[in-house]
C-alpha positions in Angstrom: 226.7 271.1 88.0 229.5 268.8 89.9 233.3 269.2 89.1 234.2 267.8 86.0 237.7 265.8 85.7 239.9 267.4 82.1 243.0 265.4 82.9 244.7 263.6 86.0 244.3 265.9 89.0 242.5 268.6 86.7 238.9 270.1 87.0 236.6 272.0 85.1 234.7 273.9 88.0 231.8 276.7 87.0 228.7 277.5 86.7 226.5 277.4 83.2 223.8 280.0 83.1 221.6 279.0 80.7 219.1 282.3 81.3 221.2 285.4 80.9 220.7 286.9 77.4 222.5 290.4 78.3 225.8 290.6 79.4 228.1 294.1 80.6 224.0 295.7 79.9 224.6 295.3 76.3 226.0 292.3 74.9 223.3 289.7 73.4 223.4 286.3 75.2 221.3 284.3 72.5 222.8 281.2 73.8 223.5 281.9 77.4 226.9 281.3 79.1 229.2 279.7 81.3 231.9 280.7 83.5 234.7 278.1 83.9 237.1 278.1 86.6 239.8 274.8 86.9 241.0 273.3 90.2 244.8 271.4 89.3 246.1 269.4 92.0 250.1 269.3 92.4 251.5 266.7 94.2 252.9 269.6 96.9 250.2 272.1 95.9 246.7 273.7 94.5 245.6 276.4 92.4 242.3 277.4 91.3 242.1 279.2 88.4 239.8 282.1 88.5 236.1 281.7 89.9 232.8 282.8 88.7 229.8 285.6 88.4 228.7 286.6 91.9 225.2 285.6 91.4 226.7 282.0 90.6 229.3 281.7 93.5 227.3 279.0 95.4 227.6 277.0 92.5 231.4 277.2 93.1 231.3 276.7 96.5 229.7 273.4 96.8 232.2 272.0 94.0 235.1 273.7 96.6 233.3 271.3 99.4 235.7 268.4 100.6 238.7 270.6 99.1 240.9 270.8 102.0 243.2 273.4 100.5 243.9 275.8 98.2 247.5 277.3 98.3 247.1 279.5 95.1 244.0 281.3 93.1 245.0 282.2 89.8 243.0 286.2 88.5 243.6 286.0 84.9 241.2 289.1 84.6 239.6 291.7 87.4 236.5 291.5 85.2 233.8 290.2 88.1 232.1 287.8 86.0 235.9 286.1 86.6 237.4 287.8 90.0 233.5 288.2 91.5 233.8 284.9 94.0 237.6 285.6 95.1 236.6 287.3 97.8 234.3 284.1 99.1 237.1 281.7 98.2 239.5 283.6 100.3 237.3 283.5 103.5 237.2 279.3 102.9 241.0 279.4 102.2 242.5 282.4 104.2 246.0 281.0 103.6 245.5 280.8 99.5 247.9 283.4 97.8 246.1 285.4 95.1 248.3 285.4 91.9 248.2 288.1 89.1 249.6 290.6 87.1 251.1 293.9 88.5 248.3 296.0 86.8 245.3 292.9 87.8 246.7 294.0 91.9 245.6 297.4 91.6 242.7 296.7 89.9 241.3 293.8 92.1 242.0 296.1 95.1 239.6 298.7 93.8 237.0 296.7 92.6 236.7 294.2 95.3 239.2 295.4 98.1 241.4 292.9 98.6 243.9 293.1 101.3 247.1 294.0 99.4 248.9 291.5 101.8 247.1 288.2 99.7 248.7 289.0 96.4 251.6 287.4 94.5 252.5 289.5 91.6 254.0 286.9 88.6 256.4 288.2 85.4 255.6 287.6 81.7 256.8 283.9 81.7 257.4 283.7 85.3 256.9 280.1 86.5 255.0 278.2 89.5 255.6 274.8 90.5 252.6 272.9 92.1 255.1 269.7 92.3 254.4 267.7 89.8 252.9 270.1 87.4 253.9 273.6 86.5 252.3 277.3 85.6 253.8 279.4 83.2 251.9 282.8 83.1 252.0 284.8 79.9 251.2 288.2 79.6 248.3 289.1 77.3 247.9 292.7 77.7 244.3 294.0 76.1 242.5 290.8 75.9 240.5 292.1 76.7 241.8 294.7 79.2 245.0 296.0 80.2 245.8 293.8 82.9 244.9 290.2 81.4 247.3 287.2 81.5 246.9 283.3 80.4 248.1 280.1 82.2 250.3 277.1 80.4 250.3 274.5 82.4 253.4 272.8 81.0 253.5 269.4 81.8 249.7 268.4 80.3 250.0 271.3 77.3 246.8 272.9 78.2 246.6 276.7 78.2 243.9 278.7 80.8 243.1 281.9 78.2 240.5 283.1 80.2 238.5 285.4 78.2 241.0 284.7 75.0 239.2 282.1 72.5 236.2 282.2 74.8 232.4 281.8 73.3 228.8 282.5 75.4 227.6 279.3 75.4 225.8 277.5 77.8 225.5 273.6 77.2 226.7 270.7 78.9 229.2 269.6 76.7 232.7 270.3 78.2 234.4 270.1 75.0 233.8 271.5 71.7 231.2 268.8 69.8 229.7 271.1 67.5 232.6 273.5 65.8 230.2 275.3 63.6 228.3 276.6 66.4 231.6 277.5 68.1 232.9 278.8 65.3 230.0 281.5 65.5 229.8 281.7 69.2 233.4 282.4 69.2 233.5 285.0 66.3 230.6 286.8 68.2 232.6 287.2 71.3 235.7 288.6 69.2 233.8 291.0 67.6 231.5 292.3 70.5 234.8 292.6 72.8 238.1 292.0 71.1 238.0 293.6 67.6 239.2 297.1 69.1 242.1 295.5 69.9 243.2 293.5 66.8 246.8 294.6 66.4 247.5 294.1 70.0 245.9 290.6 70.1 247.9 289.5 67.1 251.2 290.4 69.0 249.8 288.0 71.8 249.2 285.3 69.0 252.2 285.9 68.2 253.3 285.3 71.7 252.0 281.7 71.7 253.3 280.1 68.5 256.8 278.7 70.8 254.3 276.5 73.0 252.2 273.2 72.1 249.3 273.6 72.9 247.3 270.3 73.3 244.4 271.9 74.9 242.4 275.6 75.0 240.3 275.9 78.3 239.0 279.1 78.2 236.5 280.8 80.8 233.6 281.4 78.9 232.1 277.9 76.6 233.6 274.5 75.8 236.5 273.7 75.8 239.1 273.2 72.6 240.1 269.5 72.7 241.9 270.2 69.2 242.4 273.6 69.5 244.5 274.8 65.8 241.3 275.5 64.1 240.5 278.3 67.0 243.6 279.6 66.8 243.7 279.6 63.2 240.6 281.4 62.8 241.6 284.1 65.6 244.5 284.6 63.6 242.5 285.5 60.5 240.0 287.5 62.4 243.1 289.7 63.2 245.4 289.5 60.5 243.3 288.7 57.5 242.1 291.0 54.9 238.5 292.2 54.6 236.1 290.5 52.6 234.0 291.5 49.1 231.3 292.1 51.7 229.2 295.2 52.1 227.5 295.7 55.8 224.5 297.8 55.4 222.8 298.8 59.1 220.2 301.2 58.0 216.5 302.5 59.4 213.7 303.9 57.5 211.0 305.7 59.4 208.3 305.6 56.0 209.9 303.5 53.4 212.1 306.3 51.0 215.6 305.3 52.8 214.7 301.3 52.6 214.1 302.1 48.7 217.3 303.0 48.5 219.0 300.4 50.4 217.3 297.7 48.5 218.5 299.1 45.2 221.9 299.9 46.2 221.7 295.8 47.5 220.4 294.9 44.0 223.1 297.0 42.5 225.9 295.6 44.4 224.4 292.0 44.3 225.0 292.3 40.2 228.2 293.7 40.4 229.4 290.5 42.6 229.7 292.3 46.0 228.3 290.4 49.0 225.6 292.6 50.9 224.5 291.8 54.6 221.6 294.0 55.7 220.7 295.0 59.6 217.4 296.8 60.3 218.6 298.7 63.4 215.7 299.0 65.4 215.5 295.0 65.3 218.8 294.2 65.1 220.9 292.0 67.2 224.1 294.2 67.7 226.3 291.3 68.1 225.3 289.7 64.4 226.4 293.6 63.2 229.3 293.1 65.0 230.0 289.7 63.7 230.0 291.4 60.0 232.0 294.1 60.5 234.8 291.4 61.3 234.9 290.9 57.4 233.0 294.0 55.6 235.4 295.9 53.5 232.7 298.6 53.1 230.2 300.0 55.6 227.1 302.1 54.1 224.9 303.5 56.9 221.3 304.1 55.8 219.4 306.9 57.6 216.6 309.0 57.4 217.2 312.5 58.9 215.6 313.4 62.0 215.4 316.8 63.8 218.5 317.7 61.3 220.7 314.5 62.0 220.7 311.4 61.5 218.3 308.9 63.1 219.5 308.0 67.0 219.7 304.0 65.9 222.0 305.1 62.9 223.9 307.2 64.9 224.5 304.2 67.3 225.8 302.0 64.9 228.4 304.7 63.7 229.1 305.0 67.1 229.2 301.2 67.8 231.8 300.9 64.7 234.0 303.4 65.5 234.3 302.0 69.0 235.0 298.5 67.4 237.7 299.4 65.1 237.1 296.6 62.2 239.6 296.5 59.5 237.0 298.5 57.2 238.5 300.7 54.2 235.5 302.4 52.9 232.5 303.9 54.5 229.6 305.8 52.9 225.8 307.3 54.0 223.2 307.0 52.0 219.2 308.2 53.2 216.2 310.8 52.7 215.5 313.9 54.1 212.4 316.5 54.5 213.8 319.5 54.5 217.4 319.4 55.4 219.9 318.6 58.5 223.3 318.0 58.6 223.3 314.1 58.8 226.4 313.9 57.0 228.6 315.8 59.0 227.2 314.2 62.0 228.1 310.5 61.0 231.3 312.2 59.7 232.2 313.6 62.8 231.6 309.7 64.8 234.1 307.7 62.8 237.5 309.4 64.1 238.7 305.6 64.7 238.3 304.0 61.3 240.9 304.7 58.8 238.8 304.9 56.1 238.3 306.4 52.5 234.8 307.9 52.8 232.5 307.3 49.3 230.1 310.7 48.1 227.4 309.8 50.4 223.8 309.8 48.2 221.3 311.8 50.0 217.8 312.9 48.5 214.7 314.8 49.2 211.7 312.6 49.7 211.1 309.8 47.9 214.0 308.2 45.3 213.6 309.5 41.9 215.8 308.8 38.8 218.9 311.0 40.0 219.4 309.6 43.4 218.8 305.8 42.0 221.5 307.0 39.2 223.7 308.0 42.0 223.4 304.7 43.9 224.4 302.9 40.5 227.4 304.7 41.0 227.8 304.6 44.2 227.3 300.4 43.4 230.3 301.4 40.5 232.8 302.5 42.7 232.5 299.5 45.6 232.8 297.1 43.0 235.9 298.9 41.6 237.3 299.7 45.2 237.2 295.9 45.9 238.2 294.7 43.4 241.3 296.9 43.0 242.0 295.4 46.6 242.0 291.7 45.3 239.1 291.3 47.1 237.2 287.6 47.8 
């Protein structure tokens, strides 16, 4: 795909990969991606900010083509599917200074070593003038890691978040035209990669409430012509309450522990608590993800196997504990043969979640009368758990 003009003397540059459907190894890509770089033009000087996936940077090289020069690259992030090309950029434009964070220096010299001489390290609002436009960098420290900053460019009110508000999407729509679908692209990407680090990103929303901010081009998907509804629902994502949801990931190896999921869902259902239900061993991890944004409750279902639980339970413990939602209660319910220590297992992966733990409901076999009485009041106390939280 050819440049692509935003504003006066501003490009959308990239490449849209419309075939990768893992990312990192383990993120889904159900809709593909894109990774947007921008070219701005000053009337003294240029900066491109960031580049693209290695596997892509021929893409960006062609839009580079009849670009005579490049006086500063922007790293938002060392992540390669952002910093990957820099290296390639910098052998077309030797004279280009590479402008980042002190932490994005030392990182970009290990991952791609890069001559320590090409760097310009920029303050938390430090500013660069281009001529007639100007960058204002702002720190944004664990968005996603440590070393992460966004660009303002001040004069057009359009702010470069790089992997802040971004969405896997590829299309060839530059801006937003379908805001349900970004909505959920968006929410995705928060969950898979920005949930375990809520209260930190809610300090960098914080950080951006003094500017006005006409326009969100972000590095991965479209970009936010009217960007408060973005920003609105990042600051809910962070700072909102928990939901009357209940997120039940469960597996059943011969039908006893799905018994008891669907009558704990039936339960719940008539007691007015929302249930979403993932099926590990055909679930997409980034719709659990999505969930635990908003579940006040998490109930893992599991049969035991070879005395703990089942590996694909085990991994969505793991996977939540890593993710950090805002989650206050937590229970296990599931069958057994003969015995195991399934609890104390799961018990022993949720260090991270500040959570009240519910009496798990465990039985031998198949359900019988006690262990569907048990999940009635199991289904008792979530109701009266949420509700006592005022929860919608």
């Amino acid at each position: 795909m050819n440049k692509r003009l935003i504003r006066e003397n501003i490009y959308w540059l990239g490449a849209v990969d419309w075939d990768r459907r893992l990312f990192d190894s383990l993120i889904p890509l159900p809709d593909g991606t894109s990774y947007n770089a921008y070219l701005i033009e000053g009337s003294e000087k240029t900066a491109l900010l960031d580049t693209v996936d290695p596997p892509m940077e021929d893409v960006l090289m062609a839009q580079l083509k009849g670009i005579s020069k490049i006086d500063y690259m922007v790293s938002h992030h060392a992540e390669q599917d952002h910093s990957g090309t820099i290296g390639r950029v910098l052998e077309k434009f030797p004279d280009a200074r590479l402008v980042v964070t002190a932490r994005a220096k030392t990182m970009l010299m290990d991952l791609l070593h890069i001559p320590e001489d090409k760097f310009l390290i920029v303050d938390d609002g430090q500013t660069l003038s281009l001529g007639d436009k100007t960058l204002k960098f702002i720190h944004t420290p664990w968005v996603h890691w440590p070393e992460t900053m966004v660009t303002y460019l001040e004069e057009d009110r359009i702010l470069f978040s790089c992997d802040f508000f971004g969405s896997h999407i590829a299309t060839s729509d530059l801006y937003v035209t379908d805001q349900c679908r970004v909505y959920e692209a968006a929410k995705r990407y928060f969950a898979e990669i920005m949930m375990p680090f809520g209260s930190i990103i809610a300090k960098n929303l914080d950080k951006l409430r003094d500017y006005k901010i006409d326009m969100i081009a972000p590095s991965h998907g479209q970009i936010y012509d009217d960007p408060a509804w973005i920003i609105e629902a990042y600051g809910q994502w962070v700072n909102g309450p928990p939901k009357n949801l209940v997120v039940l990931p469960y597996v059943s190896m011969h039908g006893s522990t799905r018994q008891m999921v669907d009558y704990l869902t039936a339960a719940l259902t008539e007691k007015g608590v929302r249930v979403e239900l993932f099926d590990l061993p055909v679930t997409d991890i980034g719709k659990l993800a999505m969930s635990l944004v908003d579940a006040a409750t998490v109930v893992v279902g599991t049969p035991t196997v070879l005395a703990g639980p089942h590996p694909a339970a085990a991994y969505a413990t793991f996977l939540a504990n890593a993710l950090r939602p805002k989650t206050q209660f937590l229970s296990i319910i599931g069958s057994y043969g003969w015995g195991g220590k399934t609890v104390e297992t799961l018990a022993g992966m949720i260090g991270n979640l500040k959570v009240e733990v519910i009496d798990p409901v465990l039985c031998k076999g198949r359900p019988k009368k006690d262990t569907l009485d048990a999940l009635d009041n199991m289904a008792d106390a979530i109701a009266s758990k949420h509700k006592e939280q005022g929860l919608e």
